[in-house]
N, C-alpha and C positions, 0 to 999 in steps of 0.2 A: 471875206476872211473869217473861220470859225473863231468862235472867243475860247478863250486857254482856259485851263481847272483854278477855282479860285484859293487854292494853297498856295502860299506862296513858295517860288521854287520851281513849281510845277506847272512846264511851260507844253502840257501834254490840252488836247482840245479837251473843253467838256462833254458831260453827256446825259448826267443826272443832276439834277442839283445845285447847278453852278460844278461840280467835280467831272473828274475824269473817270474810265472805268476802271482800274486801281482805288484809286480811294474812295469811290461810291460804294464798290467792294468793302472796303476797309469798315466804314460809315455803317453800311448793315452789319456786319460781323457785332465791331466794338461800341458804336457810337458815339464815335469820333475820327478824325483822322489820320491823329498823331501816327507815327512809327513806332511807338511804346506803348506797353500797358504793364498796369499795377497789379504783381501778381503777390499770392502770400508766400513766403519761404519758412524755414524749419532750419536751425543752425545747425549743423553736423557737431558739431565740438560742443555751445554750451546751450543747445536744446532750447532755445529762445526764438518767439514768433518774430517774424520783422514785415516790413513788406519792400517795394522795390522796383522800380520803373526798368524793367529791360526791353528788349528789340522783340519785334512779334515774331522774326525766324530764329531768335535764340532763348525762348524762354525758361530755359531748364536747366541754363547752364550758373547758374548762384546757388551754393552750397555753404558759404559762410558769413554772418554778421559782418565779420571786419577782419583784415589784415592778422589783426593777433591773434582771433580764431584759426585763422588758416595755419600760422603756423605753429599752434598749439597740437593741431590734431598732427600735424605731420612730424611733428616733437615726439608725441605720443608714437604711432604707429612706426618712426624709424627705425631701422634694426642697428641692433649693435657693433660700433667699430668692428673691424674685421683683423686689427690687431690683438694677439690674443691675451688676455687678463685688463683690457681695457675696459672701463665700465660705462662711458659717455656713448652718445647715440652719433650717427655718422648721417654725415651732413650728403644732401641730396646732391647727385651729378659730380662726387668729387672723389670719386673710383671710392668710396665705403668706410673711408677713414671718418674719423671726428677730427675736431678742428685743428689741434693740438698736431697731432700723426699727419693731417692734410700739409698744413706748413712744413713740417719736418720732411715731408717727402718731398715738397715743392724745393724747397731750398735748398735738400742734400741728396734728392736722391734716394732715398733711406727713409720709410717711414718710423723704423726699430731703431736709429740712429740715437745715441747716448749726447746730449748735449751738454759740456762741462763750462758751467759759466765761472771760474774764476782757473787761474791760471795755477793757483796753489796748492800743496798736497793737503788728502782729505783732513789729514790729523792737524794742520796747523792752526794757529791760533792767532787772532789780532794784535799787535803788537803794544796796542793800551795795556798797561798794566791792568789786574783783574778782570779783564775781558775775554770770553773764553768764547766766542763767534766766530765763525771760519773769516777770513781776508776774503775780500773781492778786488783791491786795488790798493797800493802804495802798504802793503801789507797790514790793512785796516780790514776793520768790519764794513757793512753797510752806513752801520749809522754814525761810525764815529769817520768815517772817510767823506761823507754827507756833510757834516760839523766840518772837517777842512776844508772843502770848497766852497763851504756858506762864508764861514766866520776865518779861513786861516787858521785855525787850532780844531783840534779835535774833542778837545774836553769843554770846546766853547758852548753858549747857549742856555738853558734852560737847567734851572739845579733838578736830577734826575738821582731818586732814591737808588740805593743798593740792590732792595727789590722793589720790583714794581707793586707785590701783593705781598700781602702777610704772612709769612713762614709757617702750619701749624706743627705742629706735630702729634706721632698717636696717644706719648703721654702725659698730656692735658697743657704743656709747654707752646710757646711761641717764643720765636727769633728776633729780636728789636732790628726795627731797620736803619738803626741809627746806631746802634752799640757793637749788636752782630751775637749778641750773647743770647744762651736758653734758659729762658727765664718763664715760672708758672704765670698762668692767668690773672691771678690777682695782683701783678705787679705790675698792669696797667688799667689805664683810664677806662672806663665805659665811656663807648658813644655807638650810639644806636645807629646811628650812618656807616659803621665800619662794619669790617669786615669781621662775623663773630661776635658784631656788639662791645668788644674793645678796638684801642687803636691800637695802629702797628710797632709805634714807638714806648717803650717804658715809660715810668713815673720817671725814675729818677731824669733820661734824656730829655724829655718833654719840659720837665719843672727848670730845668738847665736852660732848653731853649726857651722859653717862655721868661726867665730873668735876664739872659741874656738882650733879647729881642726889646724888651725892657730898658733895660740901660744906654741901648742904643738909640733909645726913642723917647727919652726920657723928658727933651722939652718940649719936646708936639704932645704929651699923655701928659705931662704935670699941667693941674689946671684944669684938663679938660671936662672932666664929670664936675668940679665946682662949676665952673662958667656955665654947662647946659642945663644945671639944675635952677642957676638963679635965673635965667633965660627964662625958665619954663613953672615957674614956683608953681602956678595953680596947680598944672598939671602932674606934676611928682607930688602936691600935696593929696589930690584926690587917691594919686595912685597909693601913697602910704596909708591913705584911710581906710581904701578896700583890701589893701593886704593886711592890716591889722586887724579886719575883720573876721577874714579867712583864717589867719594863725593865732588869733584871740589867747588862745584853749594854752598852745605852745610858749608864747610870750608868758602867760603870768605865771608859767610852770617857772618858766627860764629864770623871773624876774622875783619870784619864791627865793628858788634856790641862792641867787645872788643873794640877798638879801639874808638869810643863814649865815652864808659863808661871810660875809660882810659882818655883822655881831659877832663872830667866833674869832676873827682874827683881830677885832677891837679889844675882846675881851682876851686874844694870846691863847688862846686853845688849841688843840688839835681840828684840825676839820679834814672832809673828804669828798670828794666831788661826786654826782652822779646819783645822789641823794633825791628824790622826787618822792610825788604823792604815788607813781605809777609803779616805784619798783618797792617802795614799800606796800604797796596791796600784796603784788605778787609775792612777799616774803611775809605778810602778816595775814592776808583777808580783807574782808570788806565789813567788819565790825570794828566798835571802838574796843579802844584797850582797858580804858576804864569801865564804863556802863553796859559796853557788850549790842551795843543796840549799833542797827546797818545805818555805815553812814551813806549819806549826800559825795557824789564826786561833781556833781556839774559846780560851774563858774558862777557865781555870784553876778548878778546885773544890776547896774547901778548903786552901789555898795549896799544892797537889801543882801543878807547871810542868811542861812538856813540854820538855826542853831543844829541840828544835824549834821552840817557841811564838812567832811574828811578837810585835816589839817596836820602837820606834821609837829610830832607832839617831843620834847626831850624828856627822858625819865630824869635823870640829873641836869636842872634848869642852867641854862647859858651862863646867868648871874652867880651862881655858885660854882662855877669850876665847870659845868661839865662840857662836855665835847661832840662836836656836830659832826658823830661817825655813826655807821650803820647800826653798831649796838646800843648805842644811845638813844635813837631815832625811834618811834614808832607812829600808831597813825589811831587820833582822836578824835571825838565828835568837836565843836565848837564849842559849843557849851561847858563840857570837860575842860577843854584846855584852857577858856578865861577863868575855869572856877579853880584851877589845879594854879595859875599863875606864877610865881616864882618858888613855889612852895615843894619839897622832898616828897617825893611817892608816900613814905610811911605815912608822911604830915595829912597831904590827901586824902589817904586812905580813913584814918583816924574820924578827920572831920566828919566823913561821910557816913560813920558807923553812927556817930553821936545821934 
């Protein structure tokens, strides 16, 4: 009995090799015996090498990477529905339609076939009050007909603004979506998340709900910033010391001014707010009033002063009458104003000549 090819499978006699003549064949060709070889391909669609174990009597037939290449090119190369002003590509073997005209024809008959999905005339309107949506059912829109089979009510569900987006319009105006009124820009909030960089809602609607919201919440929110600050002392105390360090400059401006207005209404005088070292420059200079010489604006450190140091000077002193108003006010060296003291401009001056 001759002995068989040593492939297994292959119950054909040997002749070379342990093989049969087929695959001794195979063996000198490729160098192996398999029924495949690894040849290189070229994707038709996205031009990328690959390689790819196919059959030795079909090796020419792989033309794409994968599945979605294949139907990429054939996306690409399909002609255009054969309905006319349709603009979608028409799907292979399905008489030249696109998908949309393929169903239509399958179903009616009629690729041209008008399909009217609700039973009601064009002009009609949903039956919610302010809802201006065609019906589709129980003479509702989509979405409030949707809300009655979820919830039994129509208006049930989720609170849903007037408009979904902010109203603008071309002359510099916007629509509150909470009021409904045309109201300018600046009569609402900045926030850089919105739309425009303000919000949808006014000041005044916002400030309404925001007290509102308030009152209604008033025993979960009272308490609450006390309790997590003494929870957390170190930590708010650090954080008070780095912001005091940052607004330095603004606090002792702030903490000036107070301190003005505070002697002025001890002593019953007129006072006026708004009063600073910053808006007296801007109305006098950067010299003193008395000596003429440029003062110092920076902040004294550690109470060390610059007897140069800008300070806010009264021509008629607080202790005599006078009044912590703009025209009262000017801007001083330091030195000036401890030597000037509770003393009258002429009185001042007089010294000075001697």
């Amino acid at each position: 009995m001759p002995l068989i090819c040593k492939v297994s499978g292959c119950n054909k006699p040997k002749v070379a090799l342990s093989l049969c003549d087929r695959h001794y064949r195979i063996f000198k060709k490729y160098g192996h015996t398999n029924n495949e070889k690894t040849i290189n391909f070229i994707c038709i669609t996205c031009e990328n090498k690959f390689q790819i174990k196919v059959p030795l009597r079909n090796s020419n037939s792989r033309k794409y990477c994968s599945e979605v290449c294949r139907k990429k090119n054939f996306v690409k190369n399909a002609p255009l529905c054969k309905v006319e002003g349709c603009p979608k590509k028409s799907i292979k073997m399905k008489g030249g339609y696109c998908t949309t005209h393929t169903s239509r024809n399958y179903k009616h008959g009629d690729p041209n076939v008008v399909i009217k999905l609700s039973k009601y005339p064009e002009d009609s309107k949903c039956k919610i009050e302010g809802c201006n949506k065609n019906p589709i059912a129980r003479s509702m829109c989509n979405q409030h007909y949707s809300m009655w089979r979820k919830h039994g009510n129509p208006l049930a569900g989720a609170y849903r603004m007037p408009f979904k987006k902010a109203l603008d319009h071309g002359d510099g105006t916007r629509t509150c979506t909470k009021c409904n009124e045309k109201l300018p820009i600046s009569a609402f909030h900045k926030d850089k998340s919105a739309t425009g960089g303000v919000r949808a809602t006014c000041k005044n609607c916002r400030i309404k709900h925001v007290k509102n919201w308030y009152q209604d919440n008033r025993e979960r929110q009272s308490g609450k910033e006390k309790n997590r600050r003494q929870s957390n002392k170190d930590k708010y105390t650090e954080k008070e010391a780095k912001r005091y360090i940052k607004d330095r400059e603004k606090r002792i401006a702030l903490a000036t001014e107070q301190s003005h207005l505070r002697r002025s209404r001890k002593k019953k005088t007129k006072t006026e707010r708004g009063i600073s070292k910053l808006s007296l420059k801007r109305k006098h200079g950067t010299k003193c009033y008395y000596c003429g010489k440029e003062m110092d604006f920076k902040v004294g450190v550690g109470r060390k002063f610059n007897r140069d140091m800008a300070t806010i000077e009264h021509l008629i002193p607080l202790a005599k009458g006078g009044e912590h108003t703009s025209e009262n006010t000017v801007l001083a060296c330091r030195h000036c104003n401890l030597s000037k003291s509770a003393k009258s401009e002429s009185e001042f001056e007089e010294e000075n000549n001697k």
